[in-house]
C-alpha positions in Angstrom: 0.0 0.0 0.0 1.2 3.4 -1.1 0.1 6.9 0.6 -1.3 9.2 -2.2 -3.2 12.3 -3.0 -6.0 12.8 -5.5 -5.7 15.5 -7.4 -7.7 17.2 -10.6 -6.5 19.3 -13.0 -9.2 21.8 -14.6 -12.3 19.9 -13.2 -12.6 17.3 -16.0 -13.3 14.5 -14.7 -10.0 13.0 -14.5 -8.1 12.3 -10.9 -4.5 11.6 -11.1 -2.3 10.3 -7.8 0.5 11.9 -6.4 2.9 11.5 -3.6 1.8 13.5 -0.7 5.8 14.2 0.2 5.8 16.3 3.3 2.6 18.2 2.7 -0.9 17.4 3.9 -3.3 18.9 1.9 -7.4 18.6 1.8 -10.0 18.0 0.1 -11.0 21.1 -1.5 -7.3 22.3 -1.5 -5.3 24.1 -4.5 -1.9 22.3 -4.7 1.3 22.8 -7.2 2.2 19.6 -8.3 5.2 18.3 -10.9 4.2 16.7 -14.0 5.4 16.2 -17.3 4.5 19.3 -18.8 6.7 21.2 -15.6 4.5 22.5 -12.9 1.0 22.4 -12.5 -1.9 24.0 -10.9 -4.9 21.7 -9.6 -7.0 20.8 -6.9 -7.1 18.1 -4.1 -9.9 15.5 -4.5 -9.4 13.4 -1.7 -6.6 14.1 1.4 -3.6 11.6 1.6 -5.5 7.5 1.7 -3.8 4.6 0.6 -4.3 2.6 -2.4 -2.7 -0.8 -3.7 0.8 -0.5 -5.8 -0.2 -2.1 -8.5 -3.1 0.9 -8.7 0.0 3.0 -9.1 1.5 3.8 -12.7 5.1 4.8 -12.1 6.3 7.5 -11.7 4.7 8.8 -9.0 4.9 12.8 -8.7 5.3 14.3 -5.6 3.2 17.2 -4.7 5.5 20.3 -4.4 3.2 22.7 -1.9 0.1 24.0 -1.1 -0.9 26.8 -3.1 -0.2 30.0 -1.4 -2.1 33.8 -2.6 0.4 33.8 -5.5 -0.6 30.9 -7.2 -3.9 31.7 -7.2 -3.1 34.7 -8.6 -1.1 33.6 -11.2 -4.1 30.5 -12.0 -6.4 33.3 -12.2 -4.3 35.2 -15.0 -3.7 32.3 -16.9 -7.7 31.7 -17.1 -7.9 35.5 -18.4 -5.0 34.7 -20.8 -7.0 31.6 -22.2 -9.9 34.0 -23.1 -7.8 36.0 -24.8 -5.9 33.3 -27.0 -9.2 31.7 -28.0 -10.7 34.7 -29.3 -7.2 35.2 -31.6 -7.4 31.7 -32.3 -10.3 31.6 -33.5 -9.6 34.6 -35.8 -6.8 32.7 -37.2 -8.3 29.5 -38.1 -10.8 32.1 -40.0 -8.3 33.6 -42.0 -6.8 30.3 -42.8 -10.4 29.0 -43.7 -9.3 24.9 -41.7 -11.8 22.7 -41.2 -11.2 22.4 -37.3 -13.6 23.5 -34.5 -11.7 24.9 -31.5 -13.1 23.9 -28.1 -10.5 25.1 -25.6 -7.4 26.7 -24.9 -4.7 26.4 -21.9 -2.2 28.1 -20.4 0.4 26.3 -18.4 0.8 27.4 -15.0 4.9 28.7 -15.4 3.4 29.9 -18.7 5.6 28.4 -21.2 3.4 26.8 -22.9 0.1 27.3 -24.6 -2.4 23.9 -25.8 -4.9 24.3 -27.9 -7.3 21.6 -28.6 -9.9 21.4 -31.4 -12.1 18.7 -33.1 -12.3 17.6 -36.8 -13.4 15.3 -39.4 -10.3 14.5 -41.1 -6.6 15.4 -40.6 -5.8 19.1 -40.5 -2.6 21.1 -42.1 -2.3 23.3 -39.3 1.5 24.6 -39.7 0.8 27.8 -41.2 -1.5 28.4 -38.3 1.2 27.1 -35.7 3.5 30.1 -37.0 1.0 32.7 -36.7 0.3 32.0 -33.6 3.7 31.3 -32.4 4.5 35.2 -33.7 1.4 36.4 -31.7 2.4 34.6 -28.6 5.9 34.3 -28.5 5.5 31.0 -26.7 5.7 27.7 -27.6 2.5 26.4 -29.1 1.2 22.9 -29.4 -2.2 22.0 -31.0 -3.8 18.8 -30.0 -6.5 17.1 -32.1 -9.1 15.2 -29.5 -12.2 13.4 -30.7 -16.0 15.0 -30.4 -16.4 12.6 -26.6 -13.3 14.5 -25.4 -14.4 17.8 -26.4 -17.8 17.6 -24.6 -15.6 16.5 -21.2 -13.9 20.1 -21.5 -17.4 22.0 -22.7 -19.8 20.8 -20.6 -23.3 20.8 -20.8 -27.0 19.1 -19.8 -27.4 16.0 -21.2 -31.2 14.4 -22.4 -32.0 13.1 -18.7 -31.5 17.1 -17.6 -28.7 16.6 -15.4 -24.7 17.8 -16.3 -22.5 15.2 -18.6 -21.2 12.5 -16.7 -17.8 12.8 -18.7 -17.5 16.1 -17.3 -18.8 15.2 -13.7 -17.7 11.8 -12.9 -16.6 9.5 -15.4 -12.7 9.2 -15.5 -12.7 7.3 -18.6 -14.7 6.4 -21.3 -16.1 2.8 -21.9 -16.9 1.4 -24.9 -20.2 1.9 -26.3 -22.2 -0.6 -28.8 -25.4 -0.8 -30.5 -26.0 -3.9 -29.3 -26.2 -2.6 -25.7 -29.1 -1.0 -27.0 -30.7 -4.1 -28.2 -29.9 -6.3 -25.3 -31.9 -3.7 -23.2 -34.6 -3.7 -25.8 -34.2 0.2 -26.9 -35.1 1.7 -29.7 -32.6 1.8 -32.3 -33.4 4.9 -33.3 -29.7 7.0 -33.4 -31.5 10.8 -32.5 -33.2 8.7 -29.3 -29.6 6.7 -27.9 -27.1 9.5 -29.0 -25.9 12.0 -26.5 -25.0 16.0 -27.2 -21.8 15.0 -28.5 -23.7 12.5 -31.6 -22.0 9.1 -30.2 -23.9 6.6 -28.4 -25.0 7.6 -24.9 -22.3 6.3 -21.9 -25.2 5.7 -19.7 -25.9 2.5 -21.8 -23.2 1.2 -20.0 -24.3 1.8 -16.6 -27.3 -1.0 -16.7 -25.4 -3.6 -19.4 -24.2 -6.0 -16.1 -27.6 -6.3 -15.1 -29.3 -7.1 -18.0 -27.0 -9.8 -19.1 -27.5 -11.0 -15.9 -31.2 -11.3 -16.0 -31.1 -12.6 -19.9 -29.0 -16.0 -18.3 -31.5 -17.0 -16.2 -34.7 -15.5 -18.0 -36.6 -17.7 -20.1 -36.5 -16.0 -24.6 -39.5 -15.1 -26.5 -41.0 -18.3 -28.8 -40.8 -20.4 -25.7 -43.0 -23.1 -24.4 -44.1 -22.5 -20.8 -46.3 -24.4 -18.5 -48.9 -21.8 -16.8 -51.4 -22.4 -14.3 -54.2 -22.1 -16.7 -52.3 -24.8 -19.1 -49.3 -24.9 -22.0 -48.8 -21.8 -23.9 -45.8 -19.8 -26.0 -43.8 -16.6 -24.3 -44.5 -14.1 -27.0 -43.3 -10.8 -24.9 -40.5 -10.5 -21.8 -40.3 -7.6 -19.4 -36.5 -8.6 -17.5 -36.9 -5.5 -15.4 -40.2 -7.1 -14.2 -39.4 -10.3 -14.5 -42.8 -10.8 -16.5 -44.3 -12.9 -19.6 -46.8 -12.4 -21.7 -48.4 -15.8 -22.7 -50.3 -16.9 -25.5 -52.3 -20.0 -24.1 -53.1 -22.8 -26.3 -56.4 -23.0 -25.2 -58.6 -21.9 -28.4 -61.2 -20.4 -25.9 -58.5 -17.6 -24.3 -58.1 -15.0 -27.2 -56.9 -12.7 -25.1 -52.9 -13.0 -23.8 -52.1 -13.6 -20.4 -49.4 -11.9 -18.2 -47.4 -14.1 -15.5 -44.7 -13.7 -13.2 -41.7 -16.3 -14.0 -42.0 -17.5 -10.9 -45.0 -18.9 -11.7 -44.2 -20.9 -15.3 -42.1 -23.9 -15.6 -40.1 -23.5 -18.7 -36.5 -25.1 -20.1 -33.3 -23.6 -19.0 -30.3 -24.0 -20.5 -31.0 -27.9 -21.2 -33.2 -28.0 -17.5 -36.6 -27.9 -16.8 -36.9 -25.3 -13.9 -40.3 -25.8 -11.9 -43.0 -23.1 -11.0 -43.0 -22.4 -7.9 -46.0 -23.6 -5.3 -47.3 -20.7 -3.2 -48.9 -22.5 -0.3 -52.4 -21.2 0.4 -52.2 -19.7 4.1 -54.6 -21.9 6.2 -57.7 -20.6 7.2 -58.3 -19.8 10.6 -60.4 -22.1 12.1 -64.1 -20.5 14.1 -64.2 -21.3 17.8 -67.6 -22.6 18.7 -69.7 -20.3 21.3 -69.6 -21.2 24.9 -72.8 -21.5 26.6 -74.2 -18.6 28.4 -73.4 -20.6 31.9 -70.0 -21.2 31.2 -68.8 -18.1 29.8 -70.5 -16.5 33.4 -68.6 -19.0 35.3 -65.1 -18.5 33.4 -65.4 -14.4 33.6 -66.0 -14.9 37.3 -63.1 -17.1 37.9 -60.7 -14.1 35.1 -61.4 -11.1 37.0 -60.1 -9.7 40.3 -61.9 -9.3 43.4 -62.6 -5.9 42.9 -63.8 -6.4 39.4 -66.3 -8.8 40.5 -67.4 -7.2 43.3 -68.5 -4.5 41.3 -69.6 -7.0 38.6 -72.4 -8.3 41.2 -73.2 -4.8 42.4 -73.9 -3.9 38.7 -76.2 -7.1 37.9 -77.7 -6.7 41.1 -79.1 -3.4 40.4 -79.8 -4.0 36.5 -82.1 -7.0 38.5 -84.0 -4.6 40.4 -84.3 -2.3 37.4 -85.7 -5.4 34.9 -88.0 -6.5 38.4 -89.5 -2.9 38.3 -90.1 -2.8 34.5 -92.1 -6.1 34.7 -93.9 -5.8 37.9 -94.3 -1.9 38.8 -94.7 -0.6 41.9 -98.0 0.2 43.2 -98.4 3.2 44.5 -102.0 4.0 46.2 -104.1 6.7 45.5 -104.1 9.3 48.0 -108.1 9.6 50.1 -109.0 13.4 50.1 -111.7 12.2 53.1 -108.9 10.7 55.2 -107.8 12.9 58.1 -104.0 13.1 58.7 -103.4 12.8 62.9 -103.1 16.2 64.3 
């Protein structure tokens, strides 16, 4: 294991490692840092971690020093200076009528050098335009072709989804990108609809490719006989994200086609007939029969506390007396108006 630092140079994308030697920068951090093109000027991804050596392409840079007021002085004229050299640039490849778009230009941080990179169809005769420049400048010049993927890493931009290019965001490198991706995760082929901003097929169709090969290898194809549990039939449609089938039964009487979870089929599998499986109906519960009246009194008298029943028989006993003098009445007799009261 070998103690790094991950740096960035221009935010594109790309993270390079470099030895931390002495310094102990963060995450967030400018740093100066040797490279091949002499010193540099970037900024510290991720504070000193180790990784494994064999993660490590020799030689590994050291880190010269945090970036002090200076530097970011001198970063911040260079970015003014790359304004100004594009705009003359582009003037240039005018008068010279090239077929080359220009996409960005960069200073190096001692200054000595000036990159220009642009996109083209074809191969460009660009040495008439290296001189003119070279006058202007009075640097050293160097103009790099890069392809139309590399030159929407340095742009920028909103992709279809809405959200900023993953090339310019996150992606370090670029993976390989077929048509057939597209077909394996039943897309249209359409080349306007799987095309990013930059016209080449879309890196996101990359992202999902694992799991869909995955789900092909142990998903039954379309044309294949399946047992359902309404009888025999033929897969004619396969959702692998839902791990659905539409089923044409062979039953003349069902027109209509019938969707099923592959759980549920039993189907041949790579030379093996792989059974449906058996849900097991949940039992149902079984009704406990009514107690008498007699001994559902006797078993609530024995269940509740003293206290409880005492107030239990104080409650019956007066519900009795109120059901007694529903029934019966009390008789009440009629006051005599000739009966003297005892003085």
């Amino acid at each position: 294991m070998t103690d790094v630092v991950n740096v960035r140079f221009r935010n594109r994308g790309k993270v390079y490692y470099f030895d931390p030697a002495g310094t102990f920068p963060v995450e967030g951090q400018a740093v100066i840092v040797e490279t091949a093109k002499g010193l540099e000027y970037g900024e510290c991804t991720q504070g000193i971690h180790q990784v494994p050596d064999e993660n490590i392409v020799p030689p590994l840079r050291p880190v010269i020093r945090i970036a002090t007021d200076t530097d970011d002085k001198i970063a911040a004229q260079n970015r003014e200076k790359d304004k100004h050299a594009f705009d003359i640039c582009l003037e240039k490849i005018a008068e010279h009528g090239l077929d080359m778009k220009l996409v960005d230009v960069e200073y190096s941080f001692e200054g000595t050098k000036i990159l220009f990179f642009f996109t083209s169809d074809g191969r460009v005769d660009f040495r008439n335009l290296v001189k003119d420049l070279a006058s202007i400048f009075r640097t050293r010049i160097e103009l790099r072709q890069i392809g139309v993927r590399d030159g929407a890493k340095m742009v920028g931009g909103l992709g279809k989804c809405g959200r900023p290019f993953c090339c310019s965001t996150f992606l370090d490198e670029f993976q390989p990108v077929s048509v057939k991706m597209a077909k394996t995760q039943s897309l249209s082929l359409n080349p306007t609809k799987i095309s990013g901003t930059c016209g080449r097929l879309m890196c996101c169709l990359k992202y999902e490719q694992d799991a869909y090969e995955h789900l092909i290898s142990h998903s039954p194809k379309t044309e294949t006989f399946v047992d359902t549990p309404m009888g025999r039939g033929v897969i004619t449609e396969l959702n692998l994200l839902r791990q659905t089938a539409k089923v044409r039964l062979d039953d003349p009487t069902e027109t209509l086609l019938q969707t099923f979870p592959l759980s549920k089929l039993g189907y041949m599998l790579n030379g093996e007939y792989k059974k449906p499986e058996i849900v097991k109906a949940e039992p149902k519960p079984v009704p406990v029969p009514k107690q008498p009246w007699r001994e559902r009194t006797k078993e609530h008298a024995v269940a509740v506390s003293a206290a409880d029943d005492q107030e239990t028989r104080e409650t019956e006993a007066a519900d009795k007396r109120q059901r007694r003098n529903r029934r019966f009445g009390k008789r009440r007799r009629k006051p005599n108006p000739d009966k003297k009261l005892p003085e």
